[in-house]
N, C-alpha and C positions, 0 to 999 in steps of 0.2 A: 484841356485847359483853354481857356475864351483869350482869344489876342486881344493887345492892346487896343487896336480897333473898335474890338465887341464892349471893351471896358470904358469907349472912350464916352464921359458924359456921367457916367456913377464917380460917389462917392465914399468910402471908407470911414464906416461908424469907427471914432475913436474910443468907444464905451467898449460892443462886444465884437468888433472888427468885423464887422457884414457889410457887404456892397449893397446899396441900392442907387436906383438913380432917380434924384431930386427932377422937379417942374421945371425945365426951362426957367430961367434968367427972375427963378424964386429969391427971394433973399432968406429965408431959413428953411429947414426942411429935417422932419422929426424920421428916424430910423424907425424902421416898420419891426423889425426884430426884438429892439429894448423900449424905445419910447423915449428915447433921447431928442432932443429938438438942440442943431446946429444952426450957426449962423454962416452963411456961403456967399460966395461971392463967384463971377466968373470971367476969367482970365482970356478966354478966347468963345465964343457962342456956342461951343457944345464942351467947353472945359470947364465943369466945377472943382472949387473949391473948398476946404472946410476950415476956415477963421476962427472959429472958436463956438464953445455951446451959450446957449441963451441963457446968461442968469439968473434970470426972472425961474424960468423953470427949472433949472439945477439947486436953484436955492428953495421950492417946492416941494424936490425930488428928495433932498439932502433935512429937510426940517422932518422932525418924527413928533407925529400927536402925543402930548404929554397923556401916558395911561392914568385912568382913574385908580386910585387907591383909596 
């Protein structure tokens, strides 16, 4: 199991709970696992944070092509 050390810097996808770790002192940053785009912020220079998902793209993600009939 990676200590808090190894963890320190990644962030915790709220979609399907997967670590990765965002770009330095990025202000959003999409999980490589779902395809989720957060919005981050950072608390200390190697401490991110996850504030909340980008709406623009949740409401992308959440709209379904009306099917032809």
């Amino acid at each position: 199991m990676p200590s808090k050390k190894d963890r320190m810097g990644q962030i915790r996808c709220l979609c399907c709970f997967t670590r990765f770790r965002p770009l330095l002192n990025t202000d959003k940053a999409t999980c490589p696992e779902c395809g989720m785009e957060w919005r981050v912020s950072w608390t200390y220079p190697k401490l991110a944070k996850i504030r909340g998902p980008v709406w623009e793209k949740l409401k992308e993600k959440t709209e379904k092509p009306e099917s032809e009939t």
